[in-house]
Backbone bond lengths (Angstrom), bond angles and torsions (degrees), N, CA, C in turn:
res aa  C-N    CA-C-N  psi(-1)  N-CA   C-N-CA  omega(-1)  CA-C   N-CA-C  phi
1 X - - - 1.441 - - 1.524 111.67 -
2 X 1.176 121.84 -35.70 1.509 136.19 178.53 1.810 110.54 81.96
3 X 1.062 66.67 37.81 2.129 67.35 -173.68 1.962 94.18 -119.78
4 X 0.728 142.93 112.53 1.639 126.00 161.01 1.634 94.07 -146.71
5 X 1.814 110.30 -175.16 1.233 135.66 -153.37 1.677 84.83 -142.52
6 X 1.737 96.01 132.83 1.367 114.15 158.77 1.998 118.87 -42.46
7 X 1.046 126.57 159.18 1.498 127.18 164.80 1.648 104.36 -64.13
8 X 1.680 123.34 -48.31 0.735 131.91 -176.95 1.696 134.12 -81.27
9 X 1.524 95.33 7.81 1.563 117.29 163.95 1.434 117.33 -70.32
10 X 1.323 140.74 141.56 1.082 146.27 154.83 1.824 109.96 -22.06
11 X 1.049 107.07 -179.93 1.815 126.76 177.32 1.586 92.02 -88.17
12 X 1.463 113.39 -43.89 1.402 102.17 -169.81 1.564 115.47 -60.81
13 X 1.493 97.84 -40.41 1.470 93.14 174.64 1.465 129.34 -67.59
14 X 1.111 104.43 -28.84 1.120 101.19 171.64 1.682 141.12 -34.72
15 X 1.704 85.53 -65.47 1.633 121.07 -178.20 1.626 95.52 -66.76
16 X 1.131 120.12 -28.45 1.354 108.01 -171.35 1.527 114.19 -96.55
17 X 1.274 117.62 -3.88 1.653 138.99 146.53 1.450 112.77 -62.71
18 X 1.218 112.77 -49.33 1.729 110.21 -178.43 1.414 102.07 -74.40
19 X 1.120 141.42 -39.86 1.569 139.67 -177.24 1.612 93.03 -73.66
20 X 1.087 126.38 -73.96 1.887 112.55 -177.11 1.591 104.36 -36.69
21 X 1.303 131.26 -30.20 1.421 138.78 170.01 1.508 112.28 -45.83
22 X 1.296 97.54 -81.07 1.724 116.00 170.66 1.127 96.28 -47.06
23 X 1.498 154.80 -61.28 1.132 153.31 -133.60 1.870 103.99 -71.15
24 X 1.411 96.08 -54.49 1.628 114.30 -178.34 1.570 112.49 -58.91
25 X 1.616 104.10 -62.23 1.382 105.33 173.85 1.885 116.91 -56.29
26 X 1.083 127.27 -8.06 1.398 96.29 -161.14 2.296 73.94 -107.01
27 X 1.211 119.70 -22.88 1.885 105.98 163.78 1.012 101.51 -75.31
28 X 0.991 155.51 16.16 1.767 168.05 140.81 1.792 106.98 -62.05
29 X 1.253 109.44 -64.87 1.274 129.07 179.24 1.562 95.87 -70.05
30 X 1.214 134.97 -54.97 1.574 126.39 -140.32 2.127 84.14 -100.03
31 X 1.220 122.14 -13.34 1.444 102.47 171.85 1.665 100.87 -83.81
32 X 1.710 127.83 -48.37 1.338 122.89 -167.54 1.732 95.01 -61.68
33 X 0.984 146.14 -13.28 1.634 142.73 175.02 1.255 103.90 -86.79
34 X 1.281 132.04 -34.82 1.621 135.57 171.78 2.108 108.15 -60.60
35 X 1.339 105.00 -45.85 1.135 105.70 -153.82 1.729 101.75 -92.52
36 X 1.699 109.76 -11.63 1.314 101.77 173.25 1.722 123.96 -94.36
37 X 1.698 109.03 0.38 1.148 96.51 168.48 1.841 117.82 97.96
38 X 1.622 96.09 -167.43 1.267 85.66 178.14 1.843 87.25 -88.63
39 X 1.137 142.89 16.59 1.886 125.34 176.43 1.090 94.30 -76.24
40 X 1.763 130.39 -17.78 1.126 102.80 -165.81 1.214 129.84 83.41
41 X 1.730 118.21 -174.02 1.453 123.51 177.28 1.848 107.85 -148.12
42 X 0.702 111.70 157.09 1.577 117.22 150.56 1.184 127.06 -98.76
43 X 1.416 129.99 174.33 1.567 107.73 -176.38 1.695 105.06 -105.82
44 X 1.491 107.63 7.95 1.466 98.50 154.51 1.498 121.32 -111.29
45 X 1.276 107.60 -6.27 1.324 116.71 165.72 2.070 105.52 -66.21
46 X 0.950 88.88 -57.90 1.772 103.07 175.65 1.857 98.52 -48.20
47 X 1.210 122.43 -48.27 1.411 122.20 -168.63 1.233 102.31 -56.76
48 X 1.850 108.77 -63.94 2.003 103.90 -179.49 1.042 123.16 -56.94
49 X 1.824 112.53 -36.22 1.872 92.17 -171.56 1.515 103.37 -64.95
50 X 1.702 120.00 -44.53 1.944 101.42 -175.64 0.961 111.53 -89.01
51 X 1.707 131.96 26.03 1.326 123.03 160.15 1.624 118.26 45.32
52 X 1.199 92.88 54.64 1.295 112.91 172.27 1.616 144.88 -142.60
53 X 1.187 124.33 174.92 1.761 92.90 -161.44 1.981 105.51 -81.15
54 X 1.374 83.43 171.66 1.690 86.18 -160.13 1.595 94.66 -88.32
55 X 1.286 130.48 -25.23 1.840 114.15 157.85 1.253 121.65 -52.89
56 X 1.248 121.18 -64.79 1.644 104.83 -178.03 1.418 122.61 -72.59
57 X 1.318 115.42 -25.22 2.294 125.58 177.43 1.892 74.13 -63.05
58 X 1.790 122.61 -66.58 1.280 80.54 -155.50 1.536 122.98 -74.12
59 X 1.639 128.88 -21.16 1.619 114.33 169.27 1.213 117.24 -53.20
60 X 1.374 125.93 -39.92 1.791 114.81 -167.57 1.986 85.46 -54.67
61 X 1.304 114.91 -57.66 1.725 109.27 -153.51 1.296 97.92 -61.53
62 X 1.099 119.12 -26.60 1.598 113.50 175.54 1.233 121.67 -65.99
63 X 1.641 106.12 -32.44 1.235 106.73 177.88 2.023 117.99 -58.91
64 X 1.466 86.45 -43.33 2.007 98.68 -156.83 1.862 88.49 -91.82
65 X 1.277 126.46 19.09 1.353 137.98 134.67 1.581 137.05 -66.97
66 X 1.171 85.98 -55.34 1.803 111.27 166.04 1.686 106.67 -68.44
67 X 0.977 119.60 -36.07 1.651 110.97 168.94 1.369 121.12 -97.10
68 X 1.490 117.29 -3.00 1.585 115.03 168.65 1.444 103.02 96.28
69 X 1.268 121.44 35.95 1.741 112.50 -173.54 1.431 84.32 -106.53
70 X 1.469 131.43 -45.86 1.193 137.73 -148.08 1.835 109.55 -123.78
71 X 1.040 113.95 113.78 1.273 112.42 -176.86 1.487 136.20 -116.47
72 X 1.303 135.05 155.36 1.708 121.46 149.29 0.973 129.15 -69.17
73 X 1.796 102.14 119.86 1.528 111.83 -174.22 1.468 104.72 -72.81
74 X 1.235 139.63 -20.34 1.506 133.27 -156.74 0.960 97.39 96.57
75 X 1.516 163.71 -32.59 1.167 157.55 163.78 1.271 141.43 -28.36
76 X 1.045 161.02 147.16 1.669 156.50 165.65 1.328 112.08 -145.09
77 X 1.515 105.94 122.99 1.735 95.81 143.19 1.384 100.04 -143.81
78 X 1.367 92.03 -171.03 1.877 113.17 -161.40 1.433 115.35 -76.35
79 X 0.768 107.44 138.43 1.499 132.98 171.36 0.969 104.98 -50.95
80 X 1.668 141.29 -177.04 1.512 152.45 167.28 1.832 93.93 -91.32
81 X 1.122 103.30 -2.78 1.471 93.11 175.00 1.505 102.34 -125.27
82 X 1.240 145.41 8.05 1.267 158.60 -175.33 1.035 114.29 51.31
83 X 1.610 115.94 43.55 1.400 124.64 159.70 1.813 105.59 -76.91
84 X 1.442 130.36 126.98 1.723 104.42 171.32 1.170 113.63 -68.87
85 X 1.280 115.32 164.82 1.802 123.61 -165.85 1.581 84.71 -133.66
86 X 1.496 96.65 140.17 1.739 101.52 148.40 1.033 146.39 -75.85
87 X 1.526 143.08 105.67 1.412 149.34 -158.16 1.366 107.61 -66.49
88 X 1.436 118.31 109.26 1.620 115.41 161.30 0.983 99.92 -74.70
89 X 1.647 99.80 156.15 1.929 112.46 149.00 1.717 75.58 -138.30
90 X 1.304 84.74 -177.56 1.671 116.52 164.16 1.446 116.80 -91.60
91 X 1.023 125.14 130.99 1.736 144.00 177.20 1.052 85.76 -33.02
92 X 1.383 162.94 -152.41 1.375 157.17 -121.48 1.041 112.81 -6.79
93 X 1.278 128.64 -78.39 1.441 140.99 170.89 1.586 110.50 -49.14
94 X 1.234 124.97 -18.60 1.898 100.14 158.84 1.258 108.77 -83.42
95 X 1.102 110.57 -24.53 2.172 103.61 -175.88 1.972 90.73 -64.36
96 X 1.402 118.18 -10.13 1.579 96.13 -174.68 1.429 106.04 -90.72
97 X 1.362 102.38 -35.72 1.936 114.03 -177.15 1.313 95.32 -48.39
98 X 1.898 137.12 -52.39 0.845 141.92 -143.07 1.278 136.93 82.03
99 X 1.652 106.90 23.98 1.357 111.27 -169.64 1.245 100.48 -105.88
């Protein structure tokens, strides 16, 4: 992420390094959902393009899910293991799918 706190920083700094963390990754998450449209994303599709780990790519999307930024299109496809995955987009982009 490029954001961290010295060892020798306070606690405050710390915690307030991990939130600038979260902060980046989830405009990380909410630009790769901007730029894919109504195709959408998966949340391992979302993992490779920001090359990042699949616990926190998936809480930030979980997060801007839980507030309605990011939604289920009705969509699925397969996994690299052919499990189906659910396709986010962002609420704008389902009023275009039409769902």
């Amino acid at each position: 992420m490029g954001i961290a706190a010295r060892n020798s920083d306070p606690e405050t700094s710390r915690q307030a390094a991990i939130v600038a963390a979260r902060s980046e990754l989830k405009l990380q998450v909410l630009k790769a959902m901007t730029n894919a449209g109504t195709h959408g994303l998966t949340d391992d599709e979302l993992v490779n393009q920001l090359r990042s780990f699949k616990a926190t790519t998936v809480t930030s999307r979980g997060r801007l899910s839980r507030t309605g930024v990011v939604v289920d299109s009705g969509m699925r496809r397969n996994s690299d293991r052919g499990c189906p995955q659910i396709v986010w987009v962002l609420a704008t982009n389902k009023r275009e799918i039409g769902q």
